[in-house]
C-alpha positions in Angstrom: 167.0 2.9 192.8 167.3 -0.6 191.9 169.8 -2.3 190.4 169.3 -3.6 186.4 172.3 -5.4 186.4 172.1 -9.5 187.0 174.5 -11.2 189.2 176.8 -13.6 186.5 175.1 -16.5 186.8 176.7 -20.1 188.6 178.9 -22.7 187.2 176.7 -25.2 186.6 177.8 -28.6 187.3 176.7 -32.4 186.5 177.8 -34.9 189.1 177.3 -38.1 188.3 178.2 -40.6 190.8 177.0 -44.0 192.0 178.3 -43.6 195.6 175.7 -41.5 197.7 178.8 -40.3 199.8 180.6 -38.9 197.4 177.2 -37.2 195.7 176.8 -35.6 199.5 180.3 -34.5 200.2 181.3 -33.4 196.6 178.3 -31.7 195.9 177.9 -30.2 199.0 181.9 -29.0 198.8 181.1 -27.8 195.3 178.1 -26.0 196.4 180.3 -24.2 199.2 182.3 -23.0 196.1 179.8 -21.3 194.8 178.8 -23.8 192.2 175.3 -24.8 191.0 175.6 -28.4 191.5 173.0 -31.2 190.2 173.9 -34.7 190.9 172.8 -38.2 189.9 173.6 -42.1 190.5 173.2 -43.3 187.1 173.7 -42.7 184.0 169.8 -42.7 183.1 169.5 -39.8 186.3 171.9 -37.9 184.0 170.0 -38.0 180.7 166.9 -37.6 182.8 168.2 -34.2 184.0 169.7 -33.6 180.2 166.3 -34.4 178.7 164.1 -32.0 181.2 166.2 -28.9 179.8 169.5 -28.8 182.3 172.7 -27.9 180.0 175.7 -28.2 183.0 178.5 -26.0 181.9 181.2 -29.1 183.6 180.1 -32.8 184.3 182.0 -35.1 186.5 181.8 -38.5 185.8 182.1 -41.9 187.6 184.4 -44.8 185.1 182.7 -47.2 186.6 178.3 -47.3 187.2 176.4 -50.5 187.6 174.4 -50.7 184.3 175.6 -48.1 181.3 179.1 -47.1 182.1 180.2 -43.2 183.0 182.5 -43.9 179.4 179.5 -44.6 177.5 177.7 -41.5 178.7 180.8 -39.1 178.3 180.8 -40.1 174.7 177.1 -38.7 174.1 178.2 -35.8 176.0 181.2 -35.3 173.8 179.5 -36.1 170.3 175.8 -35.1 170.8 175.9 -32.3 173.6 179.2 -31.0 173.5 179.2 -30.4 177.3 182.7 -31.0 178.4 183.9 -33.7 181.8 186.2 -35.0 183.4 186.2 -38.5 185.1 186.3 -39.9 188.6 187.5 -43.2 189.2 188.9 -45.3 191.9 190.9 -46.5 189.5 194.8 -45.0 188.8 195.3 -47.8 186.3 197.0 -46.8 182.2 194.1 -47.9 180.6 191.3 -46.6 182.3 193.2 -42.8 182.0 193.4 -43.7 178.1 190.4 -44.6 177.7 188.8 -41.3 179.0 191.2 -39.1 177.4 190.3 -40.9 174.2 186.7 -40.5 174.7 187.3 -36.4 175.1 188.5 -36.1 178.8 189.3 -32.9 179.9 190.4 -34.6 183.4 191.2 -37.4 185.1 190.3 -37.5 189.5 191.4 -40.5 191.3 189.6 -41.1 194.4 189.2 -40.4 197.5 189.6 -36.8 196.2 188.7 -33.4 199.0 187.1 -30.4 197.6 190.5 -29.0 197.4 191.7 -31.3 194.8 188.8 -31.1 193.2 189.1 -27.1 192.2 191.7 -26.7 190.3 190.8 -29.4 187.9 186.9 -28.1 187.6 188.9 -24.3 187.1 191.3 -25.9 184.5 188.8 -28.1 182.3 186.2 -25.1 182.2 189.8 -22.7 180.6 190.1 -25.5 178.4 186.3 -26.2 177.4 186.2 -22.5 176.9 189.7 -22.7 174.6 187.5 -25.2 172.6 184.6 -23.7 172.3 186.3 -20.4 170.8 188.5 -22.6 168.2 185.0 -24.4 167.2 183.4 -21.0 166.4 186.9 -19.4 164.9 186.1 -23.2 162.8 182.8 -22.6 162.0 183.7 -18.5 160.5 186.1 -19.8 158.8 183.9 -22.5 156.8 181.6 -19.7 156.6 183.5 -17.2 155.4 185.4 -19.7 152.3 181.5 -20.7 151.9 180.8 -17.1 150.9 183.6 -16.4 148.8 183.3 -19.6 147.2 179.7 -18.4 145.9 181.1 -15.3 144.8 183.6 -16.5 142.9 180.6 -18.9 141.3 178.6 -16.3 141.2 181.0 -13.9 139.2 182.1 -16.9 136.9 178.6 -16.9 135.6 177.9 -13.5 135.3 181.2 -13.7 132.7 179.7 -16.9 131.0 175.8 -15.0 130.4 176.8 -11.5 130.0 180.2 -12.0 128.5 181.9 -9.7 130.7 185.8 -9.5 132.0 186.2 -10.6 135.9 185.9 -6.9 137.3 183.3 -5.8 135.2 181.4 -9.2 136.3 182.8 -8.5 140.3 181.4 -5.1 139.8 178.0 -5.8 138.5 177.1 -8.1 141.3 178.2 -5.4 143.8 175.8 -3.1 142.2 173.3 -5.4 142.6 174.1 -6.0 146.4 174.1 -2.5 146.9 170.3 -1.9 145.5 168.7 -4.4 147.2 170.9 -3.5 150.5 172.0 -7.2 151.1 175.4 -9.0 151.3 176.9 -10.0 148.5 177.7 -13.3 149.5 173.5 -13.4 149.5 173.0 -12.0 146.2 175.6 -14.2 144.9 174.2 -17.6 146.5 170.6 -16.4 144.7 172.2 -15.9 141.3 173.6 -19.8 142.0 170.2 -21.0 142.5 168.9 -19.3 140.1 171.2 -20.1 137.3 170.7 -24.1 138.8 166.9 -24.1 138.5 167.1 -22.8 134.7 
């Protein structure tokens, strides 16, 4: 009898790293883990691999690449991907650690760093990228939801302006409505808007 459930599928990680050494011994450590690793040595490897379809559920980045820095490319991932990082840098230095926390950080490695450092910060930043990613959607119900009694409220305002009707009677004629064509009232409502618009 086989089996029709699907192993969970692998952390997928991004590591982006000019150093082949650290490409070898991170990845491979990561790897060991039990992580799906892809790695590149510059920033145009990493929109490469982003570009051919891979979506990495962590990236870690290098500060500092020759060409187009590992801040410049955390940026896109932060605005246009939403994929969250953390960065690798030699560098312990203030500024640096601002400026990848201000560009959406979730942490900051100083090398040399062991695949035992590196765990607990991948295990943290993927809690918090999760914690994120549930506030955006709570975010984005919540628009949704003040969207859709916004149009009902429009939607019962004009049913008092053309019919001449008191706010229940108005509420309860657009239910009615809902309820014969078997759609959510929020729907009917947003059609009655466009349709009193296009007169």
């Amino acid at each position: 009898m086989t089996d029709n459930l699907s192993a969970p599928r692998a952390t997928r990680i991004l590591l982006l790293d000019d150093e082949r050494l650290i490409l070898v011994t991170l990845g491979g450590g990561l790897r060991a883990a039990g992580f799906e690793v892809q790695t590149a040595e510059s920033v145009e490897d990493a929109e490469n691999l982003l570009s051919g379809g891979e979506r990495p559920d962590l990236a870690i980045l290098d500060v500092n690449l020759p060409g187009r820095s590992g801040l410049e490319f955390a940026r896109r991932l932060s605005e246009l991907d939403r994929i969250p990082f953390v960065m690798l840098s030699a560098y312990s230095d203030p500024t640096y650690v601002a400026r990848a926390t201000n560009s959406g950080a979730l942490g900051y490695i100083v090398k040399p760093i062991d695949i035992g450092q590196l765990l607990p910060v991948i295990q943290a930043a993927l809690a918090r990228a999760r914690e994120l990613q549930d506030l955006r959607q709570s975010s984005e119900q919540l628009q949704g939801a003040l969207a859709n009694e916004r149009d009902i409220s429009v939607a019962i305002g004009l049913l008092m302006m053309q019919r001449q009707l008191a706010r229940p009677a108005a509420f309860e004629a657009l239910r009615q409505s809902a309820r014969q064509q078997r759609r959510r009232l929020a729907h009917v409502a947003l059609e009655l808007i466009h349709e009193f618009e296009s007169v």
